[in-house]
C-alpha positions in Angstrom: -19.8 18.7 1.9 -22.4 18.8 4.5 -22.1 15.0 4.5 -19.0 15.4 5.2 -20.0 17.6 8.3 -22.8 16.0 9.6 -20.3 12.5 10.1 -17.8 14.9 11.6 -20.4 16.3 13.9 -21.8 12.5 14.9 -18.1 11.1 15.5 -17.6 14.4 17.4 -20.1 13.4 19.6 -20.1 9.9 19.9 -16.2 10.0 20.9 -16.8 12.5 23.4 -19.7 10.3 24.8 -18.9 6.9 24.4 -18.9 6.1 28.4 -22.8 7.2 29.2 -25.6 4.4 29.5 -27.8 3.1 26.3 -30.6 5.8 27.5 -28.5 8.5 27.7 -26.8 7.7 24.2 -30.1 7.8 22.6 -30.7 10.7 23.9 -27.4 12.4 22.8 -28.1 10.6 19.3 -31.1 12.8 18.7 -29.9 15.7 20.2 -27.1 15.6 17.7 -29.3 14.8 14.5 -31.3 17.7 15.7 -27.8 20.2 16.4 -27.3 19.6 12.6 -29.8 22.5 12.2 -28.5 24.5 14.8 -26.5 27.7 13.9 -22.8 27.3 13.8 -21.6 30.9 12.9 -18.1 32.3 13.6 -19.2 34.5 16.4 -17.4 33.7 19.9 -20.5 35.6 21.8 -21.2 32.2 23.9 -17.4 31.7 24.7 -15.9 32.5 27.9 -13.8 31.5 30.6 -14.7 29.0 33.6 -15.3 31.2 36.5 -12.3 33.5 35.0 -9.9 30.6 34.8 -9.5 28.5 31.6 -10.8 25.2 30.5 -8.9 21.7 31.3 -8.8 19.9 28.4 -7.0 16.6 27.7 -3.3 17.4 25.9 -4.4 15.7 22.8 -7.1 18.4 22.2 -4.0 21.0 22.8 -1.6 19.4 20.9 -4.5 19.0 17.8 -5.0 22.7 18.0 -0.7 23.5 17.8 -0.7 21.3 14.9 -3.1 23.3 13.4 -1.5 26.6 14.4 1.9 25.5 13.6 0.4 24.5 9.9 -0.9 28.1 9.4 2.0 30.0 11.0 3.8 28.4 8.3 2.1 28.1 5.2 2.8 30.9 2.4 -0.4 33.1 2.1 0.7 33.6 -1.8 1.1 29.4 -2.3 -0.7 28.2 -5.1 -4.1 27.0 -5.1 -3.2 23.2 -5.0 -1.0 24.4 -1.5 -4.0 25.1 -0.5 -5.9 21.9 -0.8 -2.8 20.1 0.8 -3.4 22.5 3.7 -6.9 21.7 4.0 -6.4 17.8 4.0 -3.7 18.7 6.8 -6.1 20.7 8.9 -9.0 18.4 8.2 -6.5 15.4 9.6 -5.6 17.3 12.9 -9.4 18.5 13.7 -10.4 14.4 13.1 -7.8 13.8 16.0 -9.3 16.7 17.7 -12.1 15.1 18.3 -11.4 11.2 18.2 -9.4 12.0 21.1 -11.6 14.3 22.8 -12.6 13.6 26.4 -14.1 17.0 27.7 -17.1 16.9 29.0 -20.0 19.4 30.3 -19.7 22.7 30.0 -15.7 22.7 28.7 -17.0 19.9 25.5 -19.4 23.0 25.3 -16.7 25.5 24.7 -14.2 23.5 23.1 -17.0 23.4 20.6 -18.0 27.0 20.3 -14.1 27.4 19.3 -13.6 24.6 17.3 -16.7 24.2 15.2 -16.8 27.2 13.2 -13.2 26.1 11.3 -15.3 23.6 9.2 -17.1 26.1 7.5 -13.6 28.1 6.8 -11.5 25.2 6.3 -13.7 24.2 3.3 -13.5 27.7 2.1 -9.6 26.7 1.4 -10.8 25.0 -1.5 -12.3 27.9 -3.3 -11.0 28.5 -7.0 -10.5 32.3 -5.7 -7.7 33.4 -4.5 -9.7 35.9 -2.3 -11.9 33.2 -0.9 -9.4 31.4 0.2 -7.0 34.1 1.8 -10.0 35.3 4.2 -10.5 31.4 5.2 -6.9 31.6 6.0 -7.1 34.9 7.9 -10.1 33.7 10.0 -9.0 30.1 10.6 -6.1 32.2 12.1 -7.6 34.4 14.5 -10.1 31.4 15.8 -7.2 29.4 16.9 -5.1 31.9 18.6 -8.1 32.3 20.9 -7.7 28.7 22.2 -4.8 29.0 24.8 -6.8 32.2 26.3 -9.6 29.5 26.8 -8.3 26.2 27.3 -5.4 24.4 28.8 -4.3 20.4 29.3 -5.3 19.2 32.5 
């Protein structure tokens, strides 16, 4: 699994960077092999708003995160644990778009990523064998995406 996250974290990056110069990419390349290590908790302590107003995003970055919200608002919290897995590869899909489509840059890539980020670590936690497990992942994967339109809108 942390395969898994360290090639989502690199394509995260490299799509969101693809324009800069051969320098700068190197750069960005080891400043992303060393952000593997860096903490990537649930806590939204560094998130806020630009200068009280939200973050422009492109409308593919929106339209990734209603996917995913429209996905949880209507999955059955009592599914089976195989519904569960289905959900995961659903999410898992829509956060790939996410970021192969992303174009935010500076400070609002910065943000996007303090929201978006932390739902690897809970979607995997869909997969658990307990039913317990799994319902929290659910419950949290929940409340970090209803914080995105308080953050972000399409530009």
């Amino acid at each position: 699994m942390k395969s898994l996250s360290a090639i989502l974290i690199l394509l995260f990056f490299v799509s969101c960077g693809s324009e800069k110069s051969d320098d700068a990419s190197k750069k960005d390349k080891e400043s992303k092999e060393n952000h593997e290590d860096h903490d990537h908790g649930s806590s939204d302590e560094s998130l806020h708003l630009n200068d009280g107003k939200r973050w422009k995003v492109n409308p593919e970055t929106t339209e990734g995160v209603e996917k995913m919200t429209t996905r949880i608002g209507s999955f059955d919290l009592n599914a089976p644990t195989e519904e569960y897995q289905i959900l995961f590869d659903s999410l898992d899909s829509d956060f790939r778009y996410i970021f192969k489509m992303c174009s935010a840059e500076g400070e609002a890539h910065d943000q996007l990523h303090v929201l978006l980020f932390p739902l690897r670590g809970m979607f995997n936690k869909l997969k658990s064998p307990e039913e317990d497990v799994r319902k929290k992942a659910f419950e949290n994967i929940k409340n970090q995406l209803v914080k995105y339109p308080d953050y972000f809108e399409s530009n």
